[in-house]
Residue frames as a rotation matrix with the C-alpha (Angstrom) as fourth column:
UNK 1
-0.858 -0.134 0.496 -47.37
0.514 -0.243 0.823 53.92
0.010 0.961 0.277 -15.00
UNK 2
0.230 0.808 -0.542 -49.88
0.744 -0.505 -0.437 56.75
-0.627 -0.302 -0.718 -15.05
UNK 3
-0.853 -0.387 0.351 -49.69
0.513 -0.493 0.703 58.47
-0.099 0.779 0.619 -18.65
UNK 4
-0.724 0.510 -0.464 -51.97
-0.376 -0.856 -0.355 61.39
-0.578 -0.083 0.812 -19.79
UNK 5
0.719 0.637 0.280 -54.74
0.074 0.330 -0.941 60.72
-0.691 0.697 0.190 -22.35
UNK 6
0.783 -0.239 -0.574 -52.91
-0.574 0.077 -0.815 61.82
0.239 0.968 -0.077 -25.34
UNK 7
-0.372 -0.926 -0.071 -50.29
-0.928 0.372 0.018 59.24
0.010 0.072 -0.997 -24.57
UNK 8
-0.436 0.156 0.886 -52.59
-0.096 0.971 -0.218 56.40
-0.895 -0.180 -0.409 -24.90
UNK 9
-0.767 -0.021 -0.641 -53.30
-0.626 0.238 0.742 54.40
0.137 0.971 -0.195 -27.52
UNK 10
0.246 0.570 0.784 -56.74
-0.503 0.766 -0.400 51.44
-0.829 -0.296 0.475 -27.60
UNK 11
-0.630 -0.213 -0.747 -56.81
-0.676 0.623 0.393 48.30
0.382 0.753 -0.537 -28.50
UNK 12
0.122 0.891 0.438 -59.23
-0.952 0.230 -0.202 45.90
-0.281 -0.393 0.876 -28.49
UNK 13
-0.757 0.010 -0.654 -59.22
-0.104 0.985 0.136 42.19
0.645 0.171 -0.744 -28.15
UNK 14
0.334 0.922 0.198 -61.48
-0.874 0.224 0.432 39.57
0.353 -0.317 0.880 -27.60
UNK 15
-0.640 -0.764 -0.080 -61.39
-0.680 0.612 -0.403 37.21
0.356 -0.204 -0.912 -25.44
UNK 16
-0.296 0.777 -0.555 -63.73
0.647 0.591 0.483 33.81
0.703 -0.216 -0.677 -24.07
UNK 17
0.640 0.745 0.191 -66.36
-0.021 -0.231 0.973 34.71
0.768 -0.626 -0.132 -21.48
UNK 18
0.776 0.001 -0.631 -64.91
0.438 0.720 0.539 32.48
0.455 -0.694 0.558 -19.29
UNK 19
0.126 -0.945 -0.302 -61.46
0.935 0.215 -0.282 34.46
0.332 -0.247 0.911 -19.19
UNK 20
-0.540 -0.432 0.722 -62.78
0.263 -0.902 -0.343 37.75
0.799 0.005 0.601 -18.73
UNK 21
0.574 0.692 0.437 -64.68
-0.386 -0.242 0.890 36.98
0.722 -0.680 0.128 -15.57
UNK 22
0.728 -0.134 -0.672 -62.11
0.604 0.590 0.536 35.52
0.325 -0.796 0.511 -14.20
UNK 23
-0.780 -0.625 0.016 -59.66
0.554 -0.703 -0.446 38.66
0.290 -0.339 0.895 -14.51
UNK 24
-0.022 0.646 0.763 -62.27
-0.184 -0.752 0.632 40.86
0.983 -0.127 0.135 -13.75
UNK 25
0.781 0.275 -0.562 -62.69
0.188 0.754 0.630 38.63
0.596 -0.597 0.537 -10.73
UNK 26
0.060 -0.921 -0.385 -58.56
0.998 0.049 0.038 38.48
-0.016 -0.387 0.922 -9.98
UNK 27
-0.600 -0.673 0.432 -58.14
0.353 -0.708 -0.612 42.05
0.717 -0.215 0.663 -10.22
UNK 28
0.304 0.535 0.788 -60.89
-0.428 -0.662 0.615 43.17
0.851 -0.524 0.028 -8.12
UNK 29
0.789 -0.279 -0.548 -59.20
0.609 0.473 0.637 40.45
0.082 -0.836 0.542 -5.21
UNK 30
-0.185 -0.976 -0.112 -55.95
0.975 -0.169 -0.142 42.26
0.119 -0.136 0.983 -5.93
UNK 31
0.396 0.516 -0.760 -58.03
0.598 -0.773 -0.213 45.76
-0.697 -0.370 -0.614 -5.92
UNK 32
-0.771 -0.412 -0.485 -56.69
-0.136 -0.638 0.758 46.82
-0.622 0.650 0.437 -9.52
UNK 33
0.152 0.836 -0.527 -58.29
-0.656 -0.313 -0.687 47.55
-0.739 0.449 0.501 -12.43
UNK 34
0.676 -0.345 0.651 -58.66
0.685 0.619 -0.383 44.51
-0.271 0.705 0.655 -15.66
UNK 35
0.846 -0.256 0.467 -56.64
0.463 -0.079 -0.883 47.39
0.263 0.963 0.052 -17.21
UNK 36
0.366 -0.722 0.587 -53.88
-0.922 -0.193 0.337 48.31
-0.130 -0.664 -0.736 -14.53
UNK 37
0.632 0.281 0.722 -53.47
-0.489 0.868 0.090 44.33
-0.601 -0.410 0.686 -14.87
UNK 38
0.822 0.057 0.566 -53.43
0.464 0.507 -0.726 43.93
-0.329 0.860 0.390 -18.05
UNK 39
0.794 -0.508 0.333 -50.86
-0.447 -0.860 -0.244 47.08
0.411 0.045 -0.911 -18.34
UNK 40
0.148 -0.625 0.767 -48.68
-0.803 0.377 0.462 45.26
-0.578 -0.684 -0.446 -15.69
UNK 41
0.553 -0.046 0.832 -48.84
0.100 0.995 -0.011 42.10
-0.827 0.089 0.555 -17.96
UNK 42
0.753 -0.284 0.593 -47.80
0.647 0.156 -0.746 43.50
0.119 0.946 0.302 -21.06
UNK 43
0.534 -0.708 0.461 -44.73
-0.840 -0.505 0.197 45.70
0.093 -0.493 -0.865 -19.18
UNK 44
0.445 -0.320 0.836 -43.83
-0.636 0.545 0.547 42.30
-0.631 -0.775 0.039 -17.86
UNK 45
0.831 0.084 0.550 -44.01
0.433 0.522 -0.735 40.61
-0.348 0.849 0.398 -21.48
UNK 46
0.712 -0.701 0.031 -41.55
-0.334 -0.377 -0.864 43.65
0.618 0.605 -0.503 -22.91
UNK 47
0.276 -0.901 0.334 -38.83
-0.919 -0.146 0.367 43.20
-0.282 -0.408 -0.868 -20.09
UNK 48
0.481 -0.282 0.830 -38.91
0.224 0.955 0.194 39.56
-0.848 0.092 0.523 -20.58
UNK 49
0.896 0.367 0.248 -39.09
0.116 0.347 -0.931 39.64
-0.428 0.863 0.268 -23.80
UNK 50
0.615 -0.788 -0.033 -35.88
-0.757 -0.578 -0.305 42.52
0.221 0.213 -0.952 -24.35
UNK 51
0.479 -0.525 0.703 -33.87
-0.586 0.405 0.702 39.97
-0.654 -0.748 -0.114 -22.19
UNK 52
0.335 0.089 0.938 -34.43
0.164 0.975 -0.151 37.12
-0.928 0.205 0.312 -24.44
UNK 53
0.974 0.178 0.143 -33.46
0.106 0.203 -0.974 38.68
-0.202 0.963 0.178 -27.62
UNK 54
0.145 -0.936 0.321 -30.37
0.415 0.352 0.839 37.49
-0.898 0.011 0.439 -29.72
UNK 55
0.533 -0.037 -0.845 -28.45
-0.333 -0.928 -0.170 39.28
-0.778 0.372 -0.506 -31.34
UNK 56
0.910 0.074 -0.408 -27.13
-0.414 0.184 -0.891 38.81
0.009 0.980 0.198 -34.93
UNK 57
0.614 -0.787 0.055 -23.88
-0.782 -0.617 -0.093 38.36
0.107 0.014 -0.994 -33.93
UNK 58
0.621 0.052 -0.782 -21.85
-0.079 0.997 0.003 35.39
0.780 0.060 0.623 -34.13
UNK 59
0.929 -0.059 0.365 -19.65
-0.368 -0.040 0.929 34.16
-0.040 -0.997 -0.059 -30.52
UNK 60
0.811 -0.527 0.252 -17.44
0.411 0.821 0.396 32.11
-0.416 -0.217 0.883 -32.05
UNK 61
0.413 -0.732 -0.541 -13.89
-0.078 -0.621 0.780 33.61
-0.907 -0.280 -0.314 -32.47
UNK 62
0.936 -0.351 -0.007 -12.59
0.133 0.373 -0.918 34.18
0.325 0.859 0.396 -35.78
UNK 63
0.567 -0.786 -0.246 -8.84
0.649 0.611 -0.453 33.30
0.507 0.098 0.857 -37.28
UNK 64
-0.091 -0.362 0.928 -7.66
-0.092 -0.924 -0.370 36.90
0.992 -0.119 0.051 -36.50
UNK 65
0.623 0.562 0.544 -9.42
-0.691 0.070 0.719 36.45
0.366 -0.824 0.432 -32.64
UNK 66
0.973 -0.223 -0.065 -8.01
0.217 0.774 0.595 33.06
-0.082 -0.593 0.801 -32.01
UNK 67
0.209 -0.849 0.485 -4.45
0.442 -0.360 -0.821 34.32
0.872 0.386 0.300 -33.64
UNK 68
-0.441 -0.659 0.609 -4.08
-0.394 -0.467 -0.791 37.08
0.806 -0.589 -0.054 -30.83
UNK 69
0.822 0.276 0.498 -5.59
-0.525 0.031 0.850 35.05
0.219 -0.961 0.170 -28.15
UNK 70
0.815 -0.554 -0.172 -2.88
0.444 0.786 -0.431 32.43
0.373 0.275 0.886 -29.06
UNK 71
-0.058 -0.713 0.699 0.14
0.387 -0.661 -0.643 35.11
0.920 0.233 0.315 -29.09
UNK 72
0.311 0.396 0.864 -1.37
-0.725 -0.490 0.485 36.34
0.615 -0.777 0.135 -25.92
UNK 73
0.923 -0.244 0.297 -1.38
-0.075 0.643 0.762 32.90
-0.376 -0.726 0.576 -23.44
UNK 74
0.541 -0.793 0.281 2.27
0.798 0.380 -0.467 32.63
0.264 0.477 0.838 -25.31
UNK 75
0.377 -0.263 -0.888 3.16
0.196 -0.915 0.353 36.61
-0.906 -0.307 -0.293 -24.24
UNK 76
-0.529 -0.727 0.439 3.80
0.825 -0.320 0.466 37.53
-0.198 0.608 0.769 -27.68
UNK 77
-0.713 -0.099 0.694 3.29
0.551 -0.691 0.468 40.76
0.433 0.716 0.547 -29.22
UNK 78
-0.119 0.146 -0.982 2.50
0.986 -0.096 -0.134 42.42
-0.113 -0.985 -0.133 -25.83
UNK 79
-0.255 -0.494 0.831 2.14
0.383 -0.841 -0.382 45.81
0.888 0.220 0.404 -25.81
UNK 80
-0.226 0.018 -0.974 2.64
0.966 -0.121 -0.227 47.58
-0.122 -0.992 0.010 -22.63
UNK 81
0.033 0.020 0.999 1.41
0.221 -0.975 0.012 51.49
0.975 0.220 -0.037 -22.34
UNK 82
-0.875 0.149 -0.461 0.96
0.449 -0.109 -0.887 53.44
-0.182 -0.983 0.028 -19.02
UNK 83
-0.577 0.809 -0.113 -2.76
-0.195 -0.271 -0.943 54.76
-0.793 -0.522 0.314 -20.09
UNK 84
0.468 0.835 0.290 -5.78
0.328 0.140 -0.934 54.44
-0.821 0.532 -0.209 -22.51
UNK 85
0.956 0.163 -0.245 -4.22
-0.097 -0.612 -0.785 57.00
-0.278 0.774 -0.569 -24.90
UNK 86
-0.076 -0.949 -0.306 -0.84
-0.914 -0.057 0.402 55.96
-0.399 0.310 -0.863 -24.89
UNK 87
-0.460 -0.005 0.888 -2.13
0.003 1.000 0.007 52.45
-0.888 0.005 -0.460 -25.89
UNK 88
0.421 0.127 0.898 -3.78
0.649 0.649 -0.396 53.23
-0.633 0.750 0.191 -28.55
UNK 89
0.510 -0.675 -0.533 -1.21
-0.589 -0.726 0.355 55.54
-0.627 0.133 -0.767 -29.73
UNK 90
-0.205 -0.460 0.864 0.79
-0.530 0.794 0.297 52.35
-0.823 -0.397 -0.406 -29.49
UNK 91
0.104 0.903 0.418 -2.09
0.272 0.378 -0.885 50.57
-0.957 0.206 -0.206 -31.35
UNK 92
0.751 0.661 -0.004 -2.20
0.168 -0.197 -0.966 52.64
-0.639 0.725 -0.258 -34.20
UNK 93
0.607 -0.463 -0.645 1.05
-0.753 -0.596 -0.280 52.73
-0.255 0.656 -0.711 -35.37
């Protein structure tokens, strides 16, 4: 990640003594900057994060849902097409 100036943004937090000598410390072992680091940490935070979110949506099959799965393991009201567009051709009428 290696944006221009006008694409950055500051922010400023505080943190203990104790923790900012010790990144200061870790990144210079790792030869990055506290703010290449910190960059890399809060990249790492969004991907997690995206992963983890749930969506609104509920999983559990309604009556309509369970209805044609039923009809389905039973082979009723099959419908057979030979492509995409003859199916829902099919479908819609």
């Amino acid at each position: 990640m290696n944006p221009k100036k006008n694409e950055l943004s500051r922010i400023v937090v505080d943190v203990p003594k104790i923790q900012h000598r010790r990144l200061k410390a870790m990144a210079a072992a790792r030869g990055k900057s506290m703010r290449i680091i910190i960059n890399e940490l809060i990249d790492d935070w969004i991907d997690e994060s995206d992963q983890k979110v749930d969506c609104n949506h509920s999983h559990t099959p309604n009556k309509e849902t369970l209805k044609a799965i039923s009809n389905i393991e039973k082979g009723k009201k099959l419908v057979q097409a030979k492509d995409i567009k003859d199916l829902f051709e099919k479908l819609e009428s």
